[in-house]
N, C-alpha and C positions, 0 to 999 in steps of 0.2 A: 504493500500500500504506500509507502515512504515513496519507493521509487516513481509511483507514478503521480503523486503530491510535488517529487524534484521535479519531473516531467512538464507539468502543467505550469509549475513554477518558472520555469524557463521560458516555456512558449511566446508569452507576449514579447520574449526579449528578442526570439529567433525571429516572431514576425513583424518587428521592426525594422530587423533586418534585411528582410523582404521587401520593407515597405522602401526601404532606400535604394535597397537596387532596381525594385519599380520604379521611383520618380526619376531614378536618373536616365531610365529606358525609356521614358514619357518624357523626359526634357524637362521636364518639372524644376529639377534639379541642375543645373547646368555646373561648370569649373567655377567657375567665379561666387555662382552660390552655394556650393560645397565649401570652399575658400573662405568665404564670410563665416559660414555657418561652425567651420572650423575653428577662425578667429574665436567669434566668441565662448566656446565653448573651453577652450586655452586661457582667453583673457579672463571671463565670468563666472558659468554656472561651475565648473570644474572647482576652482579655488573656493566658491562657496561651501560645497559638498565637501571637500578635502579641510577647510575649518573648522565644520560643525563635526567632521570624524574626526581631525584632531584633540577638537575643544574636547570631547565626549572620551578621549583615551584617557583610561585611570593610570596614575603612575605607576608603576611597574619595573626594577628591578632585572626581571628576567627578560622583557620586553629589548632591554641595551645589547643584553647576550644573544636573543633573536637578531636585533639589526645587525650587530658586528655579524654573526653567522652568515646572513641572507648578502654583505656587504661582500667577506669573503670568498661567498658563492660565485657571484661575479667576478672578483679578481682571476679566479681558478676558471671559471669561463672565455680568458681570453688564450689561454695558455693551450685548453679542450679546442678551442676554437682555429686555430692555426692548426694544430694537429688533425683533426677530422677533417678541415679544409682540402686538408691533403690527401689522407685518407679517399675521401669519396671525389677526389677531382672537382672542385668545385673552382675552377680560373675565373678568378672576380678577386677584384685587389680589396670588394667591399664582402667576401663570405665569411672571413675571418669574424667581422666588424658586428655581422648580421649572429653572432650567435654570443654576443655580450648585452646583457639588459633586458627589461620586461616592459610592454606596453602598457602599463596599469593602468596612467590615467586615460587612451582615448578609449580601453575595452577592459579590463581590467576590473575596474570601479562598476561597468555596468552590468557585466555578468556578476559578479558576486552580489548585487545589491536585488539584481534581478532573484537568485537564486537563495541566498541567507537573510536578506533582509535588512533595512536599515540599521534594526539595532547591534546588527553585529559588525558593521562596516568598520567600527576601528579596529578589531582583529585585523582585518585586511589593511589597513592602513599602517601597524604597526609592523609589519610584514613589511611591507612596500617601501618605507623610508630610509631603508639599507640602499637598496635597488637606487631608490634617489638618491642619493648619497652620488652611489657610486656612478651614473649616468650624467650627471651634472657637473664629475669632476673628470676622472678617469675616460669614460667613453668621448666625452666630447674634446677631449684634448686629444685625441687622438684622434677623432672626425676632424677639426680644425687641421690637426699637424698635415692629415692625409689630401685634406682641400690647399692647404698653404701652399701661393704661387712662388717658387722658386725665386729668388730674387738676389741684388748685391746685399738687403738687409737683413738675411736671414740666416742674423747670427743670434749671437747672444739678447741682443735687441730685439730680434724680432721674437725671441722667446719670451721675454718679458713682458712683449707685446701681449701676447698669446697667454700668459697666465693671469694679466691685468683684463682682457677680454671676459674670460672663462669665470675670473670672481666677479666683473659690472654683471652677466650674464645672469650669476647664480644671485646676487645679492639682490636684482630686479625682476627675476619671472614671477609671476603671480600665485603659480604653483606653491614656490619656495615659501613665498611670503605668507600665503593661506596656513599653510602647513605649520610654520614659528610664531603667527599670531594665535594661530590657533593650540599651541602646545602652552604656550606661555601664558595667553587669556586663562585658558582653563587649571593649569597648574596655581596662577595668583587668586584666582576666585575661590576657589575651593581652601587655598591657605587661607584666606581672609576667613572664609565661612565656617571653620574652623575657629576663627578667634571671636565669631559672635556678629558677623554682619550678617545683619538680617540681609538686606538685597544679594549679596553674593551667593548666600544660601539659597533664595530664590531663582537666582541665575541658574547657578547650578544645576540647581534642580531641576527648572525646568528642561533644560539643556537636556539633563537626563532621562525623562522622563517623558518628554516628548521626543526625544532625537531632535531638535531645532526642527518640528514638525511643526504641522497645524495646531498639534496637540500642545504646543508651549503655551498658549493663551491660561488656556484651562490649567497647567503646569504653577501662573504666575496668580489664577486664581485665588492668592491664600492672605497671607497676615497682610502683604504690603500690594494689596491689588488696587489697594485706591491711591496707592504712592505714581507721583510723576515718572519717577524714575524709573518702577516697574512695570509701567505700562510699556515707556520707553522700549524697557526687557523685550517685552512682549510683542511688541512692534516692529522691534529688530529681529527677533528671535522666528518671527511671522515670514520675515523679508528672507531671510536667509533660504527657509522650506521653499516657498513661490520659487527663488532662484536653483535651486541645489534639483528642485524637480525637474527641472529641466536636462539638466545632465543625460541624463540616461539616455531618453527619445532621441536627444543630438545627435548622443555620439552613434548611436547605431543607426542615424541617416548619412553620417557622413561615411562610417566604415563601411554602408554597404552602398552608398553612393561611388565608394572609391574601390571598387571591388575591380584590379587590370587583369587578366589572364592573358598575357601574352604566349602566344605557341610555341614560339622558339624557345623561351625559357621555361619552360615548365618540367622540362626534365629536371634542372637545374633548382628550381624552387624547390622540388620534392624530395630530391638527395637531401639537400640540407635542410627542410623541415624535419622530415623522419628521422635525419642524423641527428637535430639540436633536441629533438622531443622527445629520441631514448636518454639523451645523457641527462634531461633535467630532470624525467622521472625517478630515475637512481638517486640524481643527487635530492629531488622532494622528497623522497624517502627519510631520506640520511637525514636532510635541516627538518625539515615536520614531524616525520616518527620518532627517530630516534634521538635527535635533540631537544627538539620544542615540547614532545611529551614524555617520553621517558627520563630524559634528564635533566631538564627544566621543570616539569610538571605541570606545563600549561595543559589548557583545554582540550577538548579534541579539533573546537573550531580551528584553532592555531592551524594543527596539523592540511586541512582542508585550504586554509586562505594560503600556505605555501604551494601546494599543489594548485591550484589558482595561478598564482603569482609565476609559478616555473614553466607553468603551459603559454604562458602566453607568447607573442609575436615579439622581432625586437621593435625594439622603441622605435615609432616611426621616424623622430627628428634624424633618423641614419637619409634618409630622403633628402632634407632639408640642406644639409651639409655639404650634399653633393653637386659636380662642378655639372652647370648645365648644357656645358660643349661637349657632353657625354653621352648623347642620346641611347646608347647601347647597354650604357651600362644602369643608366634610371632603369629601362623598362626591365629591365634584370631584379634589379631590387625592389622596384611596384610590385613586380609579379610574385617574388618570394613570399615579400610583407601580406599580399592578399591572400596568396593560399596558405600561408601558415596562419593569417586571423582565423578562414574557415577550417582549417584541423586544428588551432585553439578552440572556438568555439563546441566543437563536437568533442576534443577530449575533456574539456572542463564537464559538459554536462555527462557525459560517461562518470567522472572523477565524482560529480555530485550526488548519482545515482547511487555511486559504491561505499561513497563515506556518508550520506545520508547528514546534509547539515543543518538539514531544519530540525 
């Protein structure tokens, strides 16, 4: 019965997915409004959603030990990655590149949220923030190094260049900043509310209790509902749900708006999907069973959002990085990126059926 409770769970998410690769087949959807719609969903509802999961992480100890973990999982990903490159013949200077990091925020966030539910989302986010880590530092220095046009200044300069880049980058995406407001908001509120402030309590609370949902209003209901300030709460707390809802429908119009199959490459896509999708199952194994539960003692959710987190595609910004006098080598890596979403897609709900996480 579970399985077919995961099953139905899932649905609305796969036929959203549907619904994007219709409207783009209808025109509906066109480059430029995929591109918009992408914007904001990077700029807006994403950083919204990745707030209210931050704000909502209880402090945790074991949580540092998962990141470091999930952080190292990727450094040992680039090392796998050169090596299986070679292994399955995979001639692309970017196949290496394609099997370091996880898509969490444009598919990631919406399959689990699809499949466990809002109130478990910061499992998943506590998960993910290794991955960010190491994708914001490590992968995109290495996207940069690999795009950098050869030059007389690219020496010591142009390295400096290049590290002062990569921290404006990391210190200004929205993501980032959702993520540290959102750790740091909920970390001081909860100290305060601890020492006796009534409205932090109330924050708090409601935060909790509704997920920064509709349900916060009612959450804010109590001692200080006729205080300025906790309407305020309430009202922000309102803004946040309206925006963070959005999330999900986006991204699954835009990943299935963005869906390339190109022919030539789809040999090429599948070697190295099947190749990156044995090695991280092994390794989900290893960080979700036998670290995060056995000897950590977390949850079993834990277990589940890494196997999540390991299935997924790499991060699309490997696209973004790339020189556009390449034309051979884009539609190479579109095409990987798209058929490895849809065998993410179908191993994550395999993965849900078997671990049952509702």
């Amino acid at each position: 019965m579970q399985a077919f409770r995961t099953i139905f769970d899932l649905a609305p998410v796969l036929a959203l997915f549907a619904l994007g690769i219709g409207l783009r087949a209808a025109k509906v959807l066109d480059g430029g409004a995929v591109a918009g719609l992408r914007k904001l969903v990077v700029s807006l509802t994403l950083p919204a959603l990745l707030f209210d999961a931050f704000f909502r992480l209880r402090p945790d100890l074991r949580n540092l030990f998962l990141i470091i973990a999930v952080f190292i999982s990727c450094v040992l990903m680039i090392y796998i990655g050169r090596a299986t490159s070679r292994v399955l013949r995979l001639q692309s200077p970017y196949a290496p590149l394609m099997h370091e990091g996880f898509e969490a925020g444009m598919l990631g966030y919406a399959l689990f949220l699809g499949i466990a539910g809002d109130a478990k989302l910061p499992f998943f986010a506590a998960c993910d923030l290794g991955q960010v880590l190491f994708v914001f530092s490590v992968l995109q220095a290495q996207l940069r190094r690999k795009g950098r046009v050869a030059s007389e200044s690219s020496g010591a300069a142009s390295s400096r260049g290049m590290a002062l880049d990569l921290l404006r980058g990391f210190a200004t995406s929205p993501v980032v900043i959702a993520i540290a407001v959102g750790l740091v908001l909920g970390t001081l509120l909860r100290a305060f509310s601890d020492g006796g402030s009534i409205l932090a309590s109330d924050f708090v609370g409601a935060a909790a209790a509704g997920g920064g949902g509709s349900g916060t209003v009612g959450g804010l209901g109590g001692a200080g509902s006729g205080d300025i300030a906790s309407m305020l709460f309430a009202s922000f707390w309102h803004l946040v749900a309206l925006v963070k809802a959005l999330t999900m429908p986006l991204i699954c119009f835009v990943i299935g708006a963005d869906i390339e199959l190109d022919r030539d490459n789809l040999a090429f896509a599948l070697r190295l999907t099947l190749g990156r999708m044995l090695v991280l199952v092994a390794l989900a194994f290893v960080v979700g069973d036998l670290f995060a539960m056995r000897l950590l003692g977390l949850p079993s959710i834990y277990r589940f959002a890494i196997f999540v987190l390991f299935l997924l595609p790499p991060p699309f910004v490997i696209s973004v990085f790339m020189p556009a006098d390449d034309p051979k080598e884009n539609r190479r890596v579109a095409t990987t990126l798209s058929l490895h979403s849809l065998a993410s897609i179908l191993a994550v709900g395999v993965a849900a059926v078997v671990m049952a996480p509702g």
